[in-house]
N, C-alpha and C positions, 0 to 999 in steps of 0.2 A: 801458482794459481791454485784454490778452490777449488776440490773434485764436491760436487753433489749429485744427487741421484734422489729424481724423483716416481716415486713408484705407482702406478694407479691400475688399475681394470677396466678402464674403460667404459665405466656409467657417467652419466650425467654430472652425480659430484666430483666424481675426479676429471672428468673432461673441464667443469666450471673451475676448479683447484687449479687445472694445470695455465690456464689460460689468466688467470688471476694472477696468482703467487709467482710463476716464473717472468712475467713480462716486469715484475720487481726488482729483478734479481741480476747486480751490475754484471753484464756479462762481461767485462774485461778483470773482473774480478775473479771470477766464478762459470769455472766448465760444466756444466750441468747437461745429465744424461740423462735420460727420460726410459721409465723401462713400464713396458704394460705387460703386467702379470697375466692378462687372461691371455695373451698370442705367445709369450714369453714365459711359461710356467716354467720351466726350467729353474726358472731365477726365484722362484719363493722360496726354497731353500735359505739362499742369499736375505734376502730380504728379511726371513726371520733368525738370521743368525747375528746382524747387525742390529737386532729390534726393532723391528716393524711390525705391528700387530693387526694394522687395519689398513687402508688406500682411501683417499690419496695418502701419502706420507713422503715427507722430505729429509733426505737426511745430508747434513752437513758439516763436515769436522768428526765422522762417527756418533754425532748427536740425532737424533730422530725426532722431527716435530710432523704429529700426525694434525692432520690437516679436514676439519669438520669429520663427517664418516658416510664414507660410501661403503663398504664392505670388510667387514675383516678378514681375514689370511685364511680361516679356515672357512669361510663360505666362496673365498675366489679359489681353493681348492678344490671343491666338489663342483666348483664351471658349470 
């Protein structure tokens, strides 16, 4: 199976992103873990080592497709 991993903070765009783009997403295909960077900052690290430069962002296959723009990496750093 599909590991993905969808990253967001928790505004508006990425709450609309998540509810969008994953209800897409065959889940017999595709495990997708859901990580919110603003309760979960631990994981920005993560997130910008796989390349994610803004939220929401999907990544799958180690490929990153960032998803309209809610904030990027370094403004969901400074919280």
């Amino acid at each position: 199976m599909t590991k993905a991993v969808f990253y967001h903070a928790g505004c508006p765009v990425c709450a609309d992103a998540e509810q969008v783009v994953l209800e897409y997403l065959d889940k017999s295909k595709i495990d997708t873990e859901i990580v919110h960077l603003g309760t979960d900052g631990n994981r920005i690290e993560e997130a910008e080592r796989v390349g994610v430069k803004s939220v929401p962002a999907l990544v799958i296959d180690d490929k990153v497709y960032h998803i309209n723009y809610g904030a990027s990496l370094e403004d969901v750093k400074k919280g």
